[in-house]
One Martini backbone bead per residue (centre of mass of N, CA, C, O) as a GRO file, in nm:
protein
   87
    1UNK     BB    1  -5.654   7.821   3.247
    2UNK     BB    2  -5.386   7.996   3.246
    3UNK     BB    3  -5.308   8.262   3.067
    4UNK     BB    4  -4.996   8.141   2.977
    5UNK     BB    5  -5.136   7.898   2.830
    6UNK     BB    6  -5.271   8.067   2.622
    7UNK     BB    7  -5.024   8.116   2.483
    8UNK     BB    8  -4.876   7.835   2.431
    9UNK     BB    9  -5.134   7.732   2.248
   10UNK     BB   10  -5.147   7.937   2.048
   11UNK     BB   11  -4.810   7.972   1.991
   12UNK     BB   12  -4.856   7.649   1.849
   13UNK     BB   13  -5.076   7.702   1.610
   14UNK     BB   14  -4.909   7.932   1.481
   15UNK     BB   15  -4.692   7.771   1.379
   16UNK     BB   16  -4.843   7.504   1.275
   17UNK     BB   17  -5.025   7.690   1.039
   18UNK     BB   18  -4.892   7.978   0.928
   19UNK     BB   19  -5.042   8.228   1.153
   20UNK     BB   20  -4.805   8.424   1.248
   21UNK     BB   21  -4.510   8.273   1.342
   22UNK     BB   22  -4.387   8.506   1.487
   23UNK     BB   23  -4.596   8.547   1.705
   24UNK     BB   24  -4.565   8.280   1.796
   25UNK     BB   25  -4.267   8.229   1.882
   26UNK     BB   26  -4.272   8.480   2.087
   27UNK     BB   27  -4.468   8.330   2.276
   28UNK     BB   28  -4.342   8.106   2.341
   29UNK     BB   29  -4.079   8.232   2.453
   30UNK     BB   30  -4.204   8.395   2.658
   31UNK     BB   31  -4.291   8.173   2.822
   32UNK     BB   32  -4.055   7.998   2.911
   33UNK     BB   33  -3.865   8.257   3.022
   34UNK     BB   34  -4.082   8.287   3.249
   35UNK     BB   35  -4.107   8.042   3.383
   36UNK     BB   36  -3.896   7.831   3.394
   37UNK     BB   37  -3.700   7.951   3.662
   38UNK     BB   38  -3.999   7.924   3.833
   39UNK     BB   39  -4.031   7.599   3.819
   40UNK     BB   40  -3.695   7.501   3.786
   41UNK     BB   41  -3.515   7.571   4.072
   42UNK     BB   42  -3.279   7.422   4.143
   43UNK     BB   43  -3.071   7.570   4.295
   44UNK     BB   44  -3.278   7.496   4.548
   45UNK     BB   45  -3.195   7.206   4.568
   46UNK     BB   46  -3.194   6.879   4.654
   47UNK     BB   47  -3.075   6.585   4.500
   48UNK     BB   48  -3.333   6.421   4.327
   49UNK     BB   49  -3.466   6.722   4.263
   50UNK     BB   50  -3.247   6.874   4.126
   51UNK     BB   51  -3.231   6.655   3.873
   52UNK     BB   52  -3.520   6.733   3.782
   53UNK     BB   53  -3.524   6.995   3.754
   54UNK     BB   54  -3.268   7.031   3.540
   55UNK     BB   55  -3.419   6.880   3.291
   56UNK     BB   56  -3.644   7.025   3.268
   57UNK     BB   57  -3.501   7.307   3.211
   58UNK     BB   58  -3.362   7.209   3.002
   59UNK     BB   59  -3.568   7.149   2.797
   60UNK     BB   60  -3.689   7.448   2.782
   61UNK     BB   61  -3.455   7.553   2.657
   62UNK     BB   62  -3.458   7.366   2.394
   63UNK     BB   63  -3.762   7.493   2.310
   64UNK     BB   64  -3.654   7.782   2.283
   65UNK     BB   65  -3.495   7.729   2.076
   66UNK     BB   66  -3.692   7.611   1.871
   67UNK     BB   67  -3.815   7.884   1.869
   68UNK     BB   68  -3.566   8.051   1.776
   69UNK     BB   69  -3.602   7.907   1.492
   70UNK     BB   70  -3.897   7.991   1.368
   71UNK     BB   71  -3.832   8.251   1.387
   72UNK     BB   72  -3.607   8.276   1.162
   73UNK     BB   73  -3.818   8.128   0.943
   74UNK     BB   74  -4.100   8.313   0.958
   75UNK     BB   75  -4.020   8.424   0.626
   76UNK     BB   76  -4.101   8.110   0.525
   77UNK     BB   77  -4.335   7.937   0.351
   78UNK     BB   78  -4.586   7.742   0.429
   79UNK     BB   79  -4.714   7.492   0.262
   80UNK     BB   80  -4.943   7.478   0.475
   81UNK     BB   81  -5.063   7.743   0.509
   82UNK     BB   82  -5.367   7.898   0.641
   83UNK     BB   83  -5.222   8.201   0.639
   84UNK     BB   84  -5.052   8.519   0.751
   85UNK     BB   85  -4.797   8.720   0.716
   86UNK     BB   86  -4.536   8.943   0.854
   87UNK     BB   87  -4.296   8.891   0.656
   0.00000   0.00000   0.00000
């Protein structure tokens, strides 16, 4: 396993527990932004390649949008959270 994908492993375990979700939505962030235009660079494609990288690219970006909702509410207590937060 890639070591980028132990940050999105690791940072959607901290945000479902309610661990740290802060600095897990910051992993989650950090990695779609840094992968995503690297694997899905619809613009150097063409034809029905295009329109497939371009979905999924649009999809990371949509993931990325719900990682920076968690992150603005990582100040708000997990009801069933079963760690420390920092905020």
């Amino acid at each position: 396993m890639p070591l980028g994908s132990v940050a999105l492993v690791v940072g959607a375990a901290s945000i479902l527990l309610g661990v740290t979700p802060a600095l897990g939505a910051l992993a989650v962030i950090g990695f779609l932004v840094g992968v995503t235009p690297v694997m899905y660079d619809f613009w150097n494609q063409e034809g029905m390649d295009r329109q497939n990288e371009q979905i999924h690219f649009l999809k990371n970006a949509g993931l990325a949008g719900a990682a920076l909702v968690f992150l603005a509410v990582a100040a708000t207590p997990w009801p069933y959270a079963v760690g420390p937060t920092l905020l």
